[in-house]
BAFI-3210 file (N, C-alpha, C; in Angstrom, 3 decimals, decimal comma, padded with zeros to 6 digits):
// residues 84
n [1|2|3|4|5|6|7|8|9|10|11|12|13|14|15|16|17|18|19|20|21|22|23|24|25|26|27|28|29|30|31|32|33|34|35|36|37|38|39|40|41|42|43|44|45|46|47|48|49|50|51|52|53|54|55|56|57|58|59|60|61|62|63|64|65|66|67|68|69|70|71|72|73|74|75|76|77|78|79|80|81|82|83|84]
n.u [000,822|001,989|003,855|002,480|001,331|003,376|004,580|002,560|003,168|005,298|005,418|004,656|002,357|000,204|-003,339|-005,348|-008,690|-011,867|-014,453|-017,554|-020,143|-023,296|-025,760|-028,594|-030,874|-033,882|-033,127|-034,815|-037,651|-037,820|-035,453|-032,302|-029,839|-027,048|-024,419|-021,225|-019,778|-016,395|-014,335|-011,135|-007,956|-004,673|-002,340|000,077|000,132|-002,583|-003,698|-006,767|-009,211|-011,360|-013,488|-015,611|-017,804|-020,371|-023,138|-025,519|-028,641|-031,236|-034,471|-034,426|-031,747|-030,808|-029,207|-026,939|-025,270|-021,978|-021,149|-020,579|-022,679|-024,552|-025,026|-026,059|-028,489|-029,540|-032,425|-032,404|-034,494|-034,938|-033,579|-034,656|-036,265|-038,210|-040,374|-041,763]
n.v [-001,201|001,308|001,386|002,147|004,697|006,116|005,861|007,054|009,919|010,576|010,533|012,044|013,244|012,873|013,044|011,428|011,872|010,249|010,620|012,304|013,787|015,149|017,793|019,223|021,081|021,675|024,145|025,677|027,917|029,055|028,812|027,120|024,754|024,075|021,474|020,365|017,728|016,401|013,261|012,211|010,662|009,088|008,288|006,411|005,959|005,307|007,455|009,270|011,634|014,450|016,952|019,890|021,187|024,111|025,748|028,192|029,564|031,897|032,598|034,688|034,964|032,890|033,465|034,431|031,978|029,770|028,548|025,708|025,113|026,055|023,520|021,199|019,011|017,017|016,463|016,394|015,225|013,975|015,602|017,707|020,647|020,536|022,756|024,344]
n.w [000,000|000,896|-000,970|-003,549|-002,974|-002,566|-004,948|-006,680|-005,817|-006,959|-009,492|-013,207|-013,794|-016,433|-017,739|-019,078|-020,670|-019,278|-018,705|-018,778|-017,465|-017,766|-016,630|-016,213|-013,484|-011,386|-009,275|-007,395|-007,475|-010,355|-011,276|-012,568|-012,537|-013,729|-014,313|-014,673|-014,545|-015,535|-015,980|-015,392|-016,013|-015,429|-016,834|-016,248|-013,670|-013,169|-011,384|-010,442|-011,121|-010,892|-012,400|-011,587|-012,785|-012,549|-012,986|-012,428|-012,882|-013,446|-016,088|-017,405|-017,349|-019,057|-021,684|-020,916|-019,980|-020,030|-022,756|-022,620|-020,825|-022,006|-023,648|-022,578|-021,947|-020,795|-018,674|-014,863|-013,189|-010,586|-009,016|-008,675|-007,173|-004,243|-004,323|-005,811]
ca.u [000,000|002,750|004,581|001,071|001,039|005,009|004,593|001,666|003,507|006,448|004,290|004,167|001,032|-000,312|-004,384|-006,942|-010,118|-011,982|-015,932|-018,116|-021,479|-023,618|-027,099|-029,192|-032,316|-034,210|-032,873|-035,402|-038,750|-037,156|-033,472|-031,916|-028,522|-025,927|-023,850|-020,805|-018,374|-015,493|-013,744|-009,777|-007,306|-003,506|-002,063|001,010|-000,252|-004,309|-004,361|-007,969|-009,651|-012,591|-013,407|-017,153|-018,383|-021,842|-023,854|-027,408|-029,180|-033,142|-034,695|-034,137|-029,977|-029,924|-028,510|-025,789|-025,100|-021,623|-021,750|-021,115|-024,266|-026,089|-025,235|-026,689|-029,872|-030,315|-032,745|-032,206|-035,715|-034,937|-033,041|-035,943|-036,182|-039,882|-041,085|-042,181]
ca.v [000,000|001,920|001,585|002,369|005,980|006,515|005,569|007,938|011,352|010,765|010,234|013,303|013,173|012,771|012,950|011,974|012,553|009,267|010,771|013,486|013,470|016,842|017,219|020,369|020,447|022,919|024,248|026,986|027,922|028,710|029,031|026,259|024,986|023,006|020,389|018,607|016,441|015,660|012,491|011,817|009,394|009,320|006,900|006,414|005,748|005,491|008,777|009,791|012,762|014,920|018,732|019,838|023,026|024,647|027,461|028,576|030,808|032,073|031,811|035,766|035,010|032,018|034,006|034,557|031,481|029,204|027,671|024,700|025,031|026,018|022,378|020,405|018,763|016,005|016,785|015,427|015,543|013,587|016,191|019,269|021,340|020,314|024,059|025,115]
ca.w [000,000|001,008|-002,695|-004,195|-002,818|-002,945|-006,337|-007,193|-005,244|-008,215|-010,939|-013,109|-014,051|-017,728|-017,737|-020,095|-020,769|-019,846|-019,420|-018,730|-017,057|-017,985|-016,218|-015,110|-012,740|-011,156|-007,665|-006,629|-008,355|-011,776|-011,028|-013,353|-012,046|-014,746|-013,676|-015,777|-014,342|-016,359|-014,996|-015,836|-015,490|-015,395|-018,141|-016,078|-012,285|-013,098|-010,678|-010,697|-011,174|-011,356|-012,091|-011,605|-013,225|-011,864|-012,861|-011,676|-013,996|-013,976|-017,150|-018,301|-017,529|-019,918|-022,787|-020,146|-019,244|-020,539|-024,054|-022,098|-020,142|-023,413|-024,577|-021,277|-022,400|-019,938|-016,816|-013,765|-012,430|-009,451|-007,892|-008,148|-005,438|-004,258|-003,617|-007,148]
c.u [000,866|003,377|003,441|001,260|002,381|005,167|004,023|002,626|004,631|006,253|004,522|003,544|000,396|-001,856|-004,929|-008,024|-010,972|-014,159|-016,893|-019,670|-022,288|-025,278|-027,706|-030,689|-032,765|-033,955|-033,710|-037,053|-038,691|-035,915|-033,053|-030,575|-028,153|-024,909|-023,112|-019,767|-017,545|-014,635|-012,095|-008,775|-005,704|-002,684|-001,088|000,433|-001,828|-004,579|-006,009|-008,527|-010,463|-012,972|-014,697|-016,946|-019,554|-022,195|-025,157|-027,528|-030,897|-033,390|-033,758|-032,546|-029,457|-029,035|-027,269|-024,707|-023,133|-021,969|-021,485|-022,378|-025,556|-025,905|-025,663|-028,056|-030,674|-030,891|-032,692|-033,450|-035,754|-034,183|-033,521|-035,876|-037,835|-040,927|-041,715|-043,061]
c.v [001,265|002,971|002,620|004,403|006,534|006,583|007,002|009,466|011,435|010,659|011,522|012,844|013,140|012,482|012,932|011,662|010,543|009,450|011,545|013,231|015,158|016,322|018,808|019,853|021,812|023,822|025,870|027,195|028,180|028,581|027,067|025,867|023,537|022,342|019,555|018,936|015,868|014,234|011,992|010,841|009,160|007,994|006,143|005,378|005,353|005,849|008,795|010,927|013,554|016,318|018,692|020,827|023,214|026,052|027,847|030,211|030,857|032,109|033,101|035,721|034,014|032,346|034,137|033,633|030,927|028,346|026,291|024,253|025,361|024,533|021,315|020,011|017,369|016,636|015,998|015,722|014,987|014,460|017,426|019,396|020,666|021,353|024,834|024,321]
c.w [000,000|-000,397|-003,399|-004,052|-002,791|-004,582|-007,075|-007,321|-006,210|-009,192|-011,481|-014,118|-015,653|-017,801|-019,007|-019,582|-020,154|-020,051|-018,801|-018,462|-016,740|-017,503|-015,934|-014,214|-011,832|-009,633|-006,971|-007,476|-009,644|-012,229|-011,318|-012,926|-012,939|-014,569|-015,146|-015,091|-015,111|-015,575|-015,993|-015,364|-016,004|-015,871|-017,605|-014,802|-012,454|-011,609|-010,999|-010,675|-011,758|-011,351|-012,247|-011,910|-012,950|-012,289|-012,723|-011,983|-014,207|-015,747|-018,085|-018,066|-018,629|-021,004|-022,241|-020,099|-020,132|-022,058|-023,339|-021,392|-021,189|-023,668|-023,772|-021,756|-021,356|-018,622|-015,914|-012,912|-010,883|-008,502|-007,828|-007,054|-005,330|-004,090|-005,098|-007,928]
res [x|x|x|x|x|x|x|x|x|x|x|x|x|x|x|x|x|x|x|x|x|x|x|x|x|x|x|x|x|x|x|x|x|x|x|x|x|x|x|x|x|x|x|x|x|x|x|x|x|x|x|x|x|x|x|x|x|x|x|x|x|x|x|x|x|x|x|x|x|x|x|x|x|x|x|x|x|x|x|x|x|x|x|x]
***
């Protein structure tokens, strides 16, 4: 176990891409919040690793919002707020 994490801390690091989980859902009475998870993985050590991006936007900010968050099309209805 030891090796395992001695191993890792000398690693320098090389990440790809391996998969991306994009979702929005509604967290307030119209306030829309966008959700993607990229998940990566270190070709060398299989390090792991994950970056989340978030943005929560009413309806009149969508023009605002990330072109990543324009391209989000899955809802996640199970995680509605229940107040709207």
């Amino acid at each position: 176990m030891n090796y395992l994490k001695f191993k890792t801390m000398d690693c320098k690091h090389k990440y790809e891409h391996r998969d991306t989980v994009s979702y929005w859902y509604y967290c307030g009475r119209n306030n829309k919040e966008f959700v993607s998870t990229s998940f990566y993985f270190c070709i060398k050590c299989c390090h792991e690793k994950e970056v989340t991006k978030r943005v929560s936007a009413f309806p009149s900010e969508e023009y605002s919002i990330p072109d990543w968050a324009k391209a989000i099309s899955f809802h996640r209805k199970d995680l509605d707020a229940n107040n709207y």
